[in-house]
MIDOSE-1310 file (N, C-alpha, C; in nm, 2 decimals, decimal comma, always signed):
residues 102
xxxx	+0,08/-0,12/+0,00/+0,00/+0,00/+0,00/+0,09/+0,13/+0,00; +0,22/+0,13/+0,10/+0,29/+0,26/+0,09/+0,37/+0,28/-0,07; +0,40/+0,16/-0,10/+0,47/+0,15/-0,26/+0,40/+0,19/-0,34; +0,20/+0,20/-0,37/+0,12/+0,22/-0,42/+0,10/+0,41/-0,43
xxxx	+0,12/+0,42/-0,31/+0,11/+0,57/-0,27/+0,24/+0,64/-0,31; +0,37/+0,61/-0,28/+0,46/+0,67/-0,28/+0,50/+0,67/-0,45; +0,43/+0,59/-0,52/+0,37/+0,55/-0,71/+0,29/+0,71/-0,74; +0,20/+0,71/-0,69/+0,10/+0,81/-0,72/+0,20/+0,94/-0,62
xxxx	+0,22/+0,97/-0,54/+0,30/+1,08/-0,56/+0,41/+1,13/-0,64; +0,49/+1,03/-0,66/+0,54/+1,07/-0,76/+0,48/+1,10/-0,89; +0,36/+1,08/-0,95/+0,29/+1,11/-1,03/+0,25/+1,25/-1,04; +0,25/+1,25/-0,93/+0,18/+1,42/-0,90/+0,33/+1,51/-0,92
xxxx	+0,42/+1,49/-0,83/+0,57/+1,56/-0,89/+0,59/+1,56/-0,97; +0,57/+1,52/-1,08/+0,61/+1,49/-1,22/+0,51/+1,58/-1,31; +0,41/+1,59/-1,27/+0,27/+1,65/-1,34/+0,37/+1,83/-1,30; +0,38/+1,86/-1,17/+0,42/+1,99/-1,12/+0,54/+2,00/-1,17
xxxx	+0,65/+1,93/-1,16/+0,71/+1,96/-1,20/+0,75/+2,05/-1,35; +0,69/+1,94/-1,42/+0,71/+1,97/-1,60/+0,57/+2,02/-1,62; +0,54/+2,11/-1,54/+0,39/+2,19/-1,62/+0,42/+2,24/-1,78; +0,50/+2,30/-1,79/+0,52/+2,43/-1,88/+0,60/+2,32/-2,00
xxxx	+0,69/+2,16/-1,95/+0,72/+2,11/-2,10/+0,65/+2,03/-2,13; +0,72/+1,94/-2,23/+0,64/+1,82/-2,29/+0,60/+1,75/-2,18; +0,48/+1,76/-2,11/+0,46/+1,62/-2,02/+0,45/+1,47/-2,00; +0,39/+1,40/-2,11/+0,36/+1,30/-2,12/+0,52/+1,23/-2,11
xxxx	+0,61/+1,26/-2,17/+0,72/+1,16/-2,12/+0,80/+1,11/-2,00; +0,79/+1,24/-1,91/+0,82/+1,24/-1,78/+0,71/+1,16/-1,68; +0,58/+1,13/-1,75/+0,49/+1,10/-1,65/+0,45/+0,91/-1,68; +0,54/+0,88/-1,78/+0,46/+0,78/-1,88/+0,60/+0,70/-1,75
xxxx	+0,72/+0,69/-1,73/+0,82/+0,61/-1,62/+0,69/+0,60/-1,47; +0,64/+0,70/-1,43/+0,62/+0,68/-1,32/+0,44/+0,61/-1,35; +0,39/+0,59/-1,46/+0,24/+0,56/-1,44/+0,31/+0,43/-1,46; +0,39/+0,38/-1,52/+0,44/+0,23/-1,52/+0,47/+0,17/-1,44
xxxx	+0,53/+0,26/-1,38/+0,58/+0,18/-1,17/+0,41/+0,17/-1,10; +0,30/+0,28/-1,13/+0,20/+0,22/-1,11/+0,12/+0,10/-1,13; +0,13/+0,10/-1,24/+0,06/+0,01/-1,31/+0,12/-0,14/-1,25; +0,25/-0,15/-1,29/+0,31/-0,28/-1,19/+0,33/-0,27/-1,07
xxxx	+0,28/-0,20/-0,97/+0,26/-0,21/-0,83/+0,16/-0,29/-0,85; +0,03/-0,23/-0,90/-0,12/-0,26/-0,88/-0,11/-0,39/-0,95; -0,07/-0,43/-1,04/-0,03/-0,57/-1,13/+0,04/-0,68/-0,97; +0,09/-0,64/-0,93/+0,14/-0,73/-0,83/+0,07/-0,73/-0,68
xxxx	+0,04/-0,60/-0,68/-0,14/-0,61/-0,56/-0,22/-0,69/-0,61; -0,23/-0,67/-0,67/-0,39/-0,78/-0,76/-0,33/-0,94/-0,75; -0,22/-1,00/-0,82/-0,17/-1,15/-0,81/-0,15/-1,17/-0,66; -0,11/-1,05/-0,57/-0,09/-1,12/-0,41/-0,21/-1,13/-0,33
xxxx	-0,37/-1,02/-0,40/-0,49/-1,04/-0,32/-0,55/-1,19/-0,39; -0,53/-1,22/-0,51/-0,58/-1,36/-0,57/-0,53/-1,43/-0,49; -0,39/-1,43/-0,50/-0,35/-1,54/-0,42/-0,39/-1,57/-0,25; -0,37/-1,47/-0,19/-0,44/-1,49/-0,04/-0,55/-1,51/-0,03
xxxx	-0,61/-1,51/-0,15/-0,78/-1,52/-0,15/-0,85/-1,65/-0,16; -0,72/-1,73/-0,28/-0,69/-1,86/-0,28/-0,67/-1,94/-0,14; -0,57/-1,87/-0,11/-0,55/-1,95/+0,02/-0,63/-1,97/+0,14; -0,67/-1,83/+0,14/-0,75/-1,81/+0,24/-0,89/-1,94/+0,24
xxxx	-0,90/-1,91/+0,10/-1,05/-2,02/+0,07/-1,05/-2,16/+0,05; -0,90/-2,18/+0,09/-0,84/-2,38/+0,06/-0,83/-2,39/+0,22; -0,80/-2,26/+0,29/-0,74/-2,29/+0,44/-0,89/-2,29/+0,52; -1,03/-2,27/+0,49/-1,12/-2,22/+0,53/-1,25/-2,37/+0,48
xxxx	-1,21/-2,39/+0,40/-1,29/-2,53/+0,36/-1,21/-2,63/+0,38; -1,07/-2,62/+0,42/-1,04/-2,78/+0,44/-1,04/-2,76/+0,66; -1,08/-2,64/+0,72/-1,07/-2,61/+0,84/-1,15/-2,74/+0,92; -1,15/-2,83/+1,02/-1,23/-2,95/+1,07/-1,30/-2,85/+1,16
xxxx	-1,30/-2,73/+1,24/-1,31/-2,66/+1,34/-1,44/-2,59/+1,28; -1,46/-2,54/+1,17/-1,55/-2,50/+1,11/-1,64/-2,50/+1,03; -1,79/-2,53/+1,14/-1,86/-2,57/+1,04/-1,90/-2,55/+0,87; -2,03/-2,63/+0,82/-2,05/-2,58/+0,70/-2,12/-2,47/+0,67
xxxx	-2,22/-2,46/+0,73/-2,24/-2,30/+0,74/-2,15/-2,17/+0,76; -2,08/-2,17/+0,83/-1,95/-2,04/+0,83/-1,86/-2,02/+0,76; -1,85/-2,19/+0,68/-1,78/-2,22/+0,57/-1,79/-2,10/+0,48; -1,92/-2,16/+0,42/-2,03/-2,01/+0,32/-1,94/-1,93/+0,34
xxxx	-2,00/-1,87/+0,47/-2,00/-1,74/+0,49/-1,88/-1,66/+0,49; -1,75/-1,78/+0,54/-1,60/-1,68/+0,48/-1,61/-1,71/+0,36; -1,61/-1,81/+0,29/-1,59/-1,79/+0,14/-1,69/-1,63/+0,06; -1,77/-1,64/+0,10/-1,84/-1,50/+0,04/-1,81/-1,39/+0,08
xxxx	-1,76/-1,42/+0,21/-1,64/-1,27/+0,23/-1,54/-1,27/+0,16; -1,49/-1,38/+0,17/-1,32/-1,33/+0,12/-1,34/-1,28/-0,02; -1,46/-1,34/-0,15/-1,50/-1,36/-0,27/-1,58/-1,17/-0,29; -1,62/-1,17/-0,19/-1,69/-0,96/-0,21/-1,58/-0,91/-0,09
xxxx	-1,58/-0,90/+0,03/-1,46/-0,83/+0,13/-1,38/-0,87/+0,12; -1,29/-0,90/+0,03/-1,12/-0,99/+0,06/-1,06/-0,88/+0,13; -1,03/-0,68/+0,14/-0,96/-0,70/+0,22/-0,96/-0,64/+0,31; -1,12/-0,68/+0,37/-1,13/-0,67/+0,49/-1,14/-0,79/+0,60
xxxx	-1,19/-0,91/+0,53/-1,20/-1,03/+0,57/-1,09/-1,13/+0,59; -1,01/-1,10/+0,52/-0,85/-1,16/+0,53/-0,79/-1,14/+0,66; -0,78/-1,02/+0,74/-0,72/-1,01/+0,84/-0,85/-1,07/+0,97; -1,00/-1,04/+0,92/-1,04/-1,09/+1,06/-1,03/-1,25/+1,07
xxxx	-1,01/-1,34/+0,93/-1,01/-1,43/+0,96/-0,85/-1,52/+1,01; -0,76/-1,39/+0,97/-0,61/-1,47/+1,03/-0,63/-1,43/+1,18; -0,69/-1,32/+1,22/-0,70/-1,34/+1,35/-0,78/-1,44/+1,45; -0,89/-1,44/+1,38/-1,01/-1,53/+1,48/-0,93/-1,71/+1,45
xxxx	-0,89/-1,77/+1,30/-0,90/-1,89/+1,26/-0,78/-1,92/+1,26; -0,64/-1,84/+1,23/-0,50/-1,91/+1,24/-0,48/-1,85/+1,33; -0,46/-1,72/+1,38/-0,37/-1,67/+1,48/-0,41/-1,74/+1,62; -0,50/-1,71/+1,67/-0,60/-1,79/+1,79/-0,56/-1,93/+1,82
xxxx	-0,58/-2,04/+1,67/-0,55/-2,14/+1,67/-0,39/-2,21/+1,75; -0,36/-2,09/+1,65/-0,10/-2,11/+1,69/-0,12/-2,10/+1,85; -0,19/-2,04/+1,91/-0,21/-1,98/+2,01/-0,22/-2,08/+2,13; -0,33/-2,11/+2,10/-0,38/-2,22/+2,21/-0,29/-2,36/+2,16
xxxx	-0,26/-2,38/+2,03/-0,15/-2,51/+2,06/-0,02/-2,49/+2,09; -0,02/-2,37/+2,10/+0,13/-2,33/+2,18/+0,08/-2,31/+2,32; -0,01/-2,25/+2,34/+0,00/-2,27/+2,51/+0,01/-2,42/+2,59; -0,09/-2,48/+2,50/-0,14/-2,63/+2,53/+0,02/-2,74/+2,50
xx	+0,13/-2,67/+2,48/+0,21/-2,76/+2,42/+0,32/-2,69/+2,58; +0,30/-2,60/+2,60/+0,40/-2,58/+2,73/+0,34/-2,61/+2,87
């Protein structure tokens, strides 16, 4: 996300900068670092979304009903659902079998 932002400002310095010259060339390097930020946001939300939804149907802890119901979050909220479910379903989990192991 800060790589995304620190993309788009420089966009903007580049627009201010070169008001008065040819702009498009100075701005065409930095829309490209855009573009492949968001090209690699997008393969890392697929992918956690993947995982999230193999780690969530193969879970024995959770039923079939809540099954549904993360898979249709992660599928419309991926990213807001990703973190509640590393907290409530893996993190929790490490948790109590690390207590339960000392």
């Amino acid at each position: 996300m800060m790589v995304y932002f620190a993309a788009i400002v420089l966009l903007i310095k580049d627009a201010l900068l070169y008001k008065d010259e040819d702009m498009p060339f100075p701005i065409v390097g930095d829309v490209l670092w855009l573009v492949i930020v968001a090209l690699l946001m997008g393969v890392l939300s697929f992918g956690l979304m993947v995982y999230y939804i193999i780690h969530a149907i193969n879970n024995p802890q959770i039923d079939n009903n809540e099954k549904i119901v993360w898979v249709l979050l992660f599928v419309l909220a991926s990213v807001v659902s990703f973190p509640i479910y590393w907290y409530m379903r893996i993190l929790k989990r490490h948790e109590i079998v690390t207590m339960s192991a000392t």
